[in-house]
N, C-alpha and C positions, 0 to 999 in steps of 0.2 A: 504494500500500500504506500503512497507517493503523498506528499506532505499536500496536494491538492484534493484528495481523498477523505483524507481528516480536517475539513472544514468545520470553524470553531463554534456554527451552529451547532450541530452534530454532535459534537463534541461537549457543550454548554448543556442540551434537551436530553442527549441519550437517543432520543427518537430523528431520524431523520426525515426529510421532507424533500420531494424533488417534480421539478414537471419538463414535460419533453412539449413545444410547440410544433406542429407540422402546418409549414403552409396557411396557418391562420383556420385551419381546418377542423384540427385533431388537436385534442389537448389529452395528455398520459397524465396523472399525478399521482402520486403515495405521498404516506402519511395522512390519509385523510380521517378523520374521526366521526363527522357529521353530514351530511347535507341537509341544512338550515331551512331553505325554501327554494323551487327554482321551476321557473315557467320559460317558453321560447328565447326570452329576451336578456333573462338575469339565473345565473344559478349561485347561490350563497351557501357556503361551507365550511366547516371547521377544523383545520390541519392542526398537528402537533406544533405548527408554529403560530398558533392565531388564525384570527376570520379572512377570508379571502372572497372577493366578490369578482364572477366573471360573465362581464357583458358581452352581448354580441345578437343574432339574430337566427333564427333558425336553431337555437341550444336545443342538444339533447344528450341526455344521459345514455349513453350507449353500454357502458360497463360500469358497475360498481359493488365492490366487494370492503363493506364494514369490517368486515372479517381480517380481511388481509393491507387494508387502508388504502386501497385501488381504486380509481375515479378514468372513468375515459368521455372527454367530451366531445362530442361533432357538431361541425354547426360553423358559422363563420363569428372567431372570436375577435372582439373590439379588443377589450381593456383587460387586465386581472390586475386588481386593485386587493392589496392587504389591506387588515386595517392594523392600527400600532396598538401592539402588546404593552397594556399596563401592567404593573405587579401591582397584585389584586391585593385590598386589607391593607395596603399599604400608602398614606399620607405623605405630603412632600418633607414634611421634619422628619418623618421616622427615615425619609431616604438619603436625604442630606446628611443626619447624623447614626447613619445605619452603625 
């Protein structure tokens, strides 16, 4: 394994997270934990790294396995938008003076 391999997400979660784009076509992802809600236009998800939103038109869920944290989307995809991971229970003093 090549020090680009152990990327210091990975490394930080324990769980890794990854997506393959094809063509604007095909979206591959793992690590997935949830799908949140998701209709032609919006699908909303939840990875071991945070919420992910992926727009586009035509979205569909072609594979997905909870099981194995497998997501495959088809469809023509615009944008994939994370959202920022707060640490939860936790205030800006307790972070400051962690």
């Amino acid at each position: 394994m090549n020090e680009r391999d152990k990327g210091p997400i990975s490394e930080q979660s324990g769980e890794a997270h990854e997506l393959t784009l094809l063509n604007r076509k095909r979206l591959n992802m793992s690590g997935i934990k949830e799908v949140i809600s998701f209709n032609e236009n919006q699908i909303q998800i939840e990875t071991v790294q945070g919420s992910c939103l992926i727009k586009g038109t035509n979205l569909n869920i072609h594979q997905l396995s909870l099981e194995n944290g497998r997501l495959v989307v088809t469809g023509e995809i615009i944008t994939i938008d994370y959202a920022f991971k707060q640490n939860k229970g936790k205030n800006l003093i307790n972070r400051i003076f962690k």
